[in-house]
C-alpha positions as CSV (number, residue, x, y, z in Angstrom):
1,X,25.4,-14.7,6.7
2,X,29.2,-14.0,5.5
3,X,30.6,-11.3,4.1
4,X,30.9,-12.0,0.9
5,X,27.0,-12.1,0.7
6,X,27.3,-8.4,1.1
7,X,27.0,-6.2,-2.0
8,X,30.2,-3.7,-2.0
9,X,31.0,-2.0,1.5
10,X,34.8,-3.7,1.4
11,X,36.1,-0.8,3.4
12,X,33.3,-1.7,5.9
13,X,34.4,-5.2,5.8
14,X,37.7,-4.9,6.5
15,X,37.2,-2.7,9.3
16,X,34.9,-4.9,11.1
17,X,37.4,-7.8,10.2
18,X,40.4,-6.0,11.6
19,X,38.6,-4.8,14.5
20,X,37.4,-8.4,15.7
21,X,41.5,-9.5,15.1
22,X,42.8,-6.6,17.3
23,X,39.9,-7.6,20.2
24,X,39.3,-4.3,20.5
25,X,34.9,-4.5,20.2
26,X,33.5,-1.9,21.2
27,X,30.7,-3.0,23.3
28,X,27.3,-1.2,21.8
29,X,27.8,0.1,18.0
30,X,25.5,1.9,16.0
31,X,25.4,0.4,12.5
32,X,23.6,3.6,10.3
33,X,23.0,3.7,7.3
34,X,19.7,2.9,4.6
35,X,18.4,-0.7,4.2
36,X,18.9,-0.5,0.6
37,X,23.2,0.0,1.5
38,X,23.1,-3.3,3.1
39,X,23.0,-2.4,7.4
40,X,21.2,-5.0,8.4
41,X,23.3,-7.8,6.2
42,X,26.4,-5.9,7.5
43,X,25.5,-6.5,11.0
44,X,24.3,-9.7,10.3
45,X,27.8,-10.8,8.5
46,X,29.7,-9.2,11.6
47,X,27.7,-11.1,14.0
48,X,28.6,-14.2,11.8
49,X,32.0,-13.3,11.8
50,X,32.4,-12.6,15.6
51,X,30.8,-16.3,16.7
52,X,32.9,-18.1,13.6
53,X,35.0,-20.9,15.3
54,X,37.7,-20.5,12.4
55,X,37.2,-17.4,10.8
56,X,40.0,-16.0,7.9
57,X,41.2,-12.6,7.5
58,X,38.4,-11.9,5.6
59,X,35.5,-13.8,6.3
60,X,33.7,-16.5,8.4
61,X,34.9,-20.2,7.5
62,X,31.1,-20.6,6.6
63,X,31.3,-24.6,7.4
64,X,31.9,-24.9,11.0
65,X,28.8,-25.2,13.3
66,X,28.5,-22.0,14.1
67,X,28.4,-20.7,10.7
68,X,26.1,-23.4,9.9
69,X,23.4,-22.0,13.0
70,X,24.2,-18.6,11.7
71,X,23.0,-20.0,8.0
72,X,19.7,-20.4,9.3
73,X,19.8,-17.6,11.7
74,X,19.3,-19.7,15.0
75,X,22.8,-19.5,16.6
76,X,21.8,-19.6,20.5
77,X,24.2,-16.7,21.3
78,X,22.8,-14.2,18.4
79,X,19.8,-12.5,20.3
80,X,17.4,-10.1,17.8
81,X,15.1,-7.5,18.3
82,X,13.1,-5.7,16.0
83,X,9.4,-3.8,15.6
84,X,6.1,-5.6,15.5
85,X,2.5,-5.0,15.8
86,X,1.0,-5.3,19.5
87,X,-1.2,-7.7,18.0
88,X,1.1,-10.4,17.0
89,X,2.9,-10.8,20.6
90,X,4.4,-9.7,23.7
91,X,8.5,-9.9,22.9
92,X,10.2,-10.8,19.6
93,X,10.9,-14.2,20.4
94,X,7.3,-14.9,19.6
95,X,7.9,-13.9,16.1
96,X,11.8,-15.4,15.7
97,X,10.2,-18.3,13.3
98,X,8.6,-15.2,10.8
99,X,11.7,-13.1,11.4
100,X,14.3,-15.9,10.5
101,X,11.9,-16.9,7.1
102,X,12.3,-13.3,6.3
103,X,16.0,-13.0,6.8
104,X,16.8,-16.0,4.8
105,X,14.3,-14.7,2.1
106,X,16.6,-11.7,1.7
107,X,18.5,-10.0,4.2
108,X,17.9,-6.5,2.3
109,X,15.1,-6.1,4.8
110,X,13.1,-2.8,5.4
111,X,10.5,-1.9,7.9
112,X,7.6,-2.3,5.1
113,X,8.5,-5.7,3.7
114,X,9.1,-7.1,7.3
115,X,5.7,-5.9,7.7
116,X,4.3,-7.1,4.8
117,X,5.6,-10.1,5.0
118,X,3.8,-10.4,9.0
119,X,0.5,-9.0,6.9
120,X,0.2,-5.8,8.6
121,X,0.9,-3.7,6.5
122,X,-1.9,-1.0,8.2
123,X,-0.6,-1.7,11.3
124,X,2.4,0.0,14.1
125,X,5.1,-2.1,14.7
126,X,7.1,-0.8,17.7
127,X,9.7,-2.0,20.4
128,X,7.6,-2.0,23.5
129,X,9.0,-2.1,27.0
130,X,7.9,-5.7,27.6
131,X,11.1,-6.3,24.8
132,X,13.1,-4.2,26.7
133,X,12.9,-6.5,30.1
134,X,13.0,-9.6,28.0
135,X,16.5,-8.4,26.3
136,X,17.9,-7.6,30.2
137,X,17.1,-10.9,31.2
138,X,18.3,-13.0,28.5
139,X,21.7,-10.8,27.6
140,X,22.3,-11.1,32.0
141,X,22.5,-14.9,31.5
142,X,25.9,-17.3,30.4
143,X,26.7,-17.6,26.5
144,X,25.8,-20.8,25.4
145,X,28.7,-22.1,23.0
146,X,30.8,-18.9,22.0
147,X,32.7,-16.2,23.5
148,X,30.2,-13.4,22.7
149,X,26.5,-13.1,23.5
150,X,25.1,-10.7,20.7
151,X,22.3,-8.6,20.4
152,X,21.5,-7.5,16.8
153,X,18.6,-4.8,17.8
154,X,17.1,-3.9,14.2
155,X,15.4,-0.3,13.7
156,X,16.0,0.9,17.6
157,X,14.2,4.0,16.1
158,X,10.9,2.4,16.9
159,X,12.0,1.8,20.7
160,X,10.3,5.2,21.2
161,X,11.3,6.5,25.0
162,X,10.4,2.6,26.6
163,X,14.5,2.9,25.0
164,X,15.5,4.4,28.4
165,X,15.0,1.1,30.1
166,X,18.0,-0.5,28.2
167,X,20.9,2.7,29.1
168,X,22.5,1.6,31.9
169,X,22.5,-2.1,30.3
170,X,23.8,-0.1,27.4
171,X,26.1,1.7,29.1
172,X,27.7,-1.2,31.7
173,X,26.9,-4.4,30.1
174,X,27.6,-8.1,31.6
175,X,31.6,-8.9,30.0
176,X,31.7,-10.0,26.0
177,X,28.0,-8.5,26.0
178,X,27.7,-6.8,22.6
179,X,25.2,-4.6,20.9
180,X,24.6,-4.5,17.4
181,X,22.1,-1.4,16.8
182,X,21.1,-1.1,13.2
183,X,19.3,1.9,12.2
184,X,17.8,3.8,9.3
185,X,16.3,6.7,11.3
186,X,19.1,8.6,13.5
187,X,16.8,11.9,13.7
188,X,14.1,9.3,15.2
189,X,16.2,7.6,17.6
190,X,17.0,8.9,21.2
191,X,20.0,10.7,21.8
192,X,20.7,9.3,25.6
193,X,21.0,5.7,22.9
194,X,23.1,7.3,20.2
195,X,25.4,8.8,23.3
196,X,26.6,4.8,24.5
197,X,26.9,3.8,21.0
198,X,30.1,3.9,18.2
199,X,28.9,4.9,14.9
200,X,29.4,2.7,12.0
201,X,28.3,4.7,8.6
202,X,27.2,2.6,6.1
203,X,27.4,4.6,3.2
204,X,25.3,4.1,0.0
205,X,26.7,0.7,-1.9
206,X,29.5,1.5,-5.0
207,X,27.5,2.5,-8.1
208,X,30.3,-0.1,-9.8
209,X,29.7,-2.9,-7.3
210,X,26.1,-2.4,-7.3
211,X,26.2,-2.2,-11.5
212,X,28.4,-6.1,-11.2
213,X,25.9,-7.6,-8.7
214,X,22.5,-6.6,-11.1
215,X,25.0,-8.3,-13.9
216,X,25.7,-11.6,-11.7
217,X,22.1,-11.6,-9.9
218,X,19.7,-10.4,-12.6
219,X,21.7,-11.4,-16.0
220,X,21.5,-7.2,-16.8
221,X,23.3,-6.1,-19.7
222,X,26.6,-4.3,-18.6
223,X,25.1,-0.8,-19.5
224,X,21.5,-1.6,-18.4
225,X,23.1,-2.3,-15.0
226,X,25.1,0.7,-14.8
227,X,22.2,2.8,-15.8
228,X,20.0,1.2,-13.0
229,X,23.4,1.4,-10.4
230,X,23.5,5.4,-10.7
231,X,19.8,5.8,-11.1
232,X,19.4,4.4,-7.4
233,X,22.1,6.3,-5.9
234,X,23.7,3.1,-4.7
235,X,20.4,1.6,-3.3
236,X,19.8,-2.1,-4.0
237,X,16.1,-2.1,-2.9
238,X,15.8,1.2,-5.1
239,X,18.1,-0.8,-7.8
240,X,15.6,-3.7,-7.3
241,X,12.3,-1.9,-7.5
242,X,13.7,0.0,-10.9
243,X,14.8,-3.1,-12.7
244,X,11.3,-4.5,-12.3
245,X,9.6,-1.2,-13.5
246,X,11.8,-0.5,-16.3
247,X,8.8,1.2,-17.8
248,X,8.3,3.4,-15.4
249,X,4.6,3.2,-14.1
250,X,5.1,6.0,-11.6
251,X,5.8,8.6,-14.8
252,X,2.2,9.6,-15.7
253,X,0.6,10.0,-12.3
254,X,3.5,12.0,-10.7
255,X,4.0,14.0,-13.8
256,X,-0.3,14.7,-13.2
257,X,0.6,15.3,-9.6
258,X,3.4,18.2,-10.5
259,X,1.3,19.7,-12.6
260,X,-1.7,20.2,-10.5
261,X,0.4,21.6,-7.8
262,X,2.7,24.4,-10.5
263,X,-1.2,25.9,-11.6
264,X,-2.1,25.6,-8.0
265,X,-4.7,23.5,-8.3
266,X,-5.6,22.8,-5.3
267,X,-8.9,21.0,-6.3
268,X,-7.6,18.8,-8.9
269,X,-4.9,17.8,-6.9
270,X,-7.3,16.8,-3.8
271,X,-9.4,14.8,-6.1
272,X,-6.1,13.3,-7.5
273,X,-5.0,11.9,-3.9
274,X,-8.2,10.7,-3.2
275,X,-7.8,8.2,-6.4
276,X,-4.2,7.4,-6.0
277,X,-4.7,7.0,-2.3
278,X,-6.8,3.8,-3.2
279,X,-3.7,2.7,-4.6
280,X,-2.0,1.2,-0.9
281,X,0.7,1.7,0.8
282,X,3.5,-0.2,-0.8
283,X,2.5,1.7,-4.8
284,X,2.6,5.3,-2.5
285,X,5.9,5.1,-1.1
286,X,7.0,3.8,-4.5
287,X,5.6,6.6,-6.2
288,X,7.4,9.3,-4.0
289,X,10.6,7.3,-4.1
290,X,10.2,7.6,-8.3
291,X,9.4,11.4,-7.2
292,X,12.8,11.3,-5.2
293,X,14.6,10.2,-7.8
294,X,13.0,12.9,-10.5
295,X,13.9,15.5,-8.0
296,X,17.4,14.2,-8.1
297,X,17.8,13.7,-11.8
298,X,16.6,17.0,-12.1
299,X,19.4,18.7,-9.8
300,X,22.4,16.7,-12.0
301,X,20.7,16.5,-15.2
302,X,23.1,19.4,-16.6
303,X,26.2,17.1,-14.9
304,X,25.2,14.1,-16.5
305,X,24.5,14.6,-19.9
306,X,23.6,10.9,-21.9
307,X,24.2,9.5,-18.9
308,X,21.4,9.8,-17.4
309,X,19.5,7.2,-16.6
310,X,16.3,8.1,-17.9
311,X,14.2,7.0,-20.7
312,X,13.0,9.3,-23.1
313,X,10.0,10.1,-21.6
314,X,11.1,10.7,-18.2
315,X,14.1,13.0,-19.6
316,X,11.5,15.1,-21.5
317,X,9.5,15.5,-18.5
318,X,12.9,16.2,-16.3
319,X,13.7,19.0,-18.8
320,X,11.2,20.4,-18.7
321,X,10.5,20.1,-15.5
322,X,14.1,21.7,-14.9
323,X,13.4,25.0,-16.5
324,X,10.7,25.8,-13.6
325,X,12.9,24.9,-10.9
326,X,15.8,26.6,-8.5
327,X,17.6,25.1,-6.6
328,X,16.3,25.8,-3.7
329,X,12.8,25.1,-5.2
330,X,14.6,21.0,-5.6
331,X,15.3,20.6,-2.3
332,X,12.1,22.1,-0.9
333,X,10.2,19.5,-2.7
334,X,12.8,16.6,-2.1
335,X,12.3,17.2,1.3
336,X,8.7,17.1,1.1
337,X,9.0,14.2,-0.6
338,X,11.4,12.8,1.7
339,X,9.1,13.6,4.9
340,X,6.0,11.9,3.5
341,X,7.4,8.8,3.0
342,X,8.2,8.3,6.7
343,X,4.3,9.8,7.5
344,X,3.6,6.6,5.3
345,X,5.7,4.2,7.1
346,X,4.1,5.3,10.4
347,X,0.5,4.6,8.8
348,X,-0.7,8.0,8.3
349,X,-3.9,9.2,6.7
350,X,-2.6,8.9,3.3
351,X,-5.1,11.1,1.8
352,X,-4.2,13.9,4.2
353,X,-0.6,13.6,3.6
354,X,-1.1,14.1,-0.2
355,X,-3.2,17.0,0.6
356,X,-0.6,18.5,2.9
357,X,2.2,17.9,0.6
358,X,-0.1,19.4,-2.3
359,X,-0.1,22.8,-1.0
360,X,3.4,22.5,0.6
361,X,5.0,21.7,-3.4
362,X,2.6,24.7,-4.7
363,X,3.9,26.8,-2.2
364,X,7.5,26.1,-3.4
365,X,6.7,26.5,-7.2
């Protein structure tokens, strides 16, 4: 993984660039920010960078034999760790052959499609302590061919508190010991891990460097791509998931949805998650993602004017939808929103989060 595999995020590039020329590493860093803004390829492409034998000013070489392990994601000084389902194995070396098919399937990984891709989707991944001895052990012994030993520890939010195992190791680690802790969830993650760490924000991905890559990647139209750019806030899995629903699936049933819960129909709207809860769990977060971004579009629509973003069905629906809300009445039901989609991650009782989230919106209209 190089750099210039990374969608935007130059000023994170050239931070972690300069920092690796100056020497001065900080030992455990917290690299936060969504999957969609490119964390996990960030960490990947600094990891990359750090174990290059000839690296530039701006990037790994990409043909010496390091960048050529790194490639294929099975440099023997690049240590991972991630969640995973009890049921698959012990420690993550037990899965490194899935997790290295997925990485070099697309780097813009999040918790569902690694899950997906291990078919368990209805299943908890986690970090359980039997990981946390096994990353002691192997980050206590030599580096094998490079100056650094690495560990890249994806999604530490799902260490749970087996996390205090790995502080002191955090904390005091063997020399040119680094860790690369790439999270999504900072709210989930223990704060004794986010005390030993240096934050590294990844921030959402340039609407105009997003809007070139859909042009170079997916052959979009200059304005088609700019349209989908600002519509995902600078997400390229939301950018992704947008282009291949350009007509807007999601529109009918969450428009149903919002209207059940402004007439407080609490009936309906039960009987309305019990048929869309059929649907699974990759179409529900999808769904309240598309609500997400209605909310949003909503909020700005006044700022935005034919800019947009929206087709003319989904504009009619946000203005009209507009002339109920408050402000405060947006953010109640982003939030909402926002909340269920982790209770869906975590493999909740999708029904009953519907339900839940039916009376909480009613209560804010």
């Amino acid at each position: 993984m190089q750099f210039k595999q990374v969608v935007g995020q130059s000023h994170l590039k050239q931070k972690m660039t300069s920092m690796a020329a100056s020497g001065r590493i900080p030992h455990a860093q917290l690299v936060l920010g969504e999957s969609g803004a490119g964390n996990l390829p960030l960490a990947l492409a600094f990891a990359g960078y750090l174990l290059c034998k000839s690296p530039n000013a701006e990037d790994s070489c990409g043909v010496c034999d390091s960048c050529r392990k790194m490639q294929s994601f099975t440099h023997p000084d690049l240590h991972f760790s991630f969640p995973f389902p009890s049921t698959l194995g012990d420690v993550c070396i037990d899965l490194y052959p899935q997790w290295r098919k997925a990485l070099q399937a697309d780097a813009y990984l999040n918790y569902e499609s690694w899950m997906r891709q291990l078919s368990s989707e209805n299943k908890q991944g986690n970090i359980p302590i039997d990981e946390c001895h096994a990353i002691i052990r192997t980050l206590s012994m030599k580096a094998y061919e490079s100056r650094y030993k690495i560990l890249l520890l994806w999604l530490p939010e799902y260490l749970g508190k087996e996390g205090n195992v790995l502080l002191k190791f955090l904390e005091e680690p063997p020399p040119d010991t680094l860790f690369l802790l790439v999270c999504s969830h900072p709210d989930k993650l223990l704060s004794t891990i986010v005390s030993r760490t240096q934050l590294i924000r990844v921030p959402p991905i340039d609407e105009q460097d997003l809007a070139l890559h859909l042009t170079a990647q997916m052959g979009l139209p200059a304005e088609e791509a700019a349209r989908f750019a600002m519509m995902s806030g600078g997400d390229l899995l939301k950018a992704n998931e947008l282009v291949s629903n350009t007509d807007s699936p999601y529109l009918e049933p969450f428009r149903q949805w919002m209207l059940y819960c402004y007439k407080k129909n609490l009936h309906q709207s039960s009987k309305w998650a019990e048929e869309i809860s059929g649907k699974g769990r990759e179409y529900i977060k999808g769904l309240l993602l598309y609500g997400i971004e209605i909310m949003r579009a909503v909020a700005v629509m006044e700022h935005l004017g034919e800019r947009n973003g929206l087709n003319p069905n989904e504009k009619e629906f946000v203005m009209k939808l507009g002339k109920l809300m408050t402000t405060k009445k947006i953010t109640g039901i982003f939030e909402v929103l926002d909340a269920a989609i982790y209770e869906v991650e975590r493999n909740g009782n999708l029904k009953m989060i519907f339900t839940d989230m039916s009376f909480k919106i009613s209560k804010t209209f």
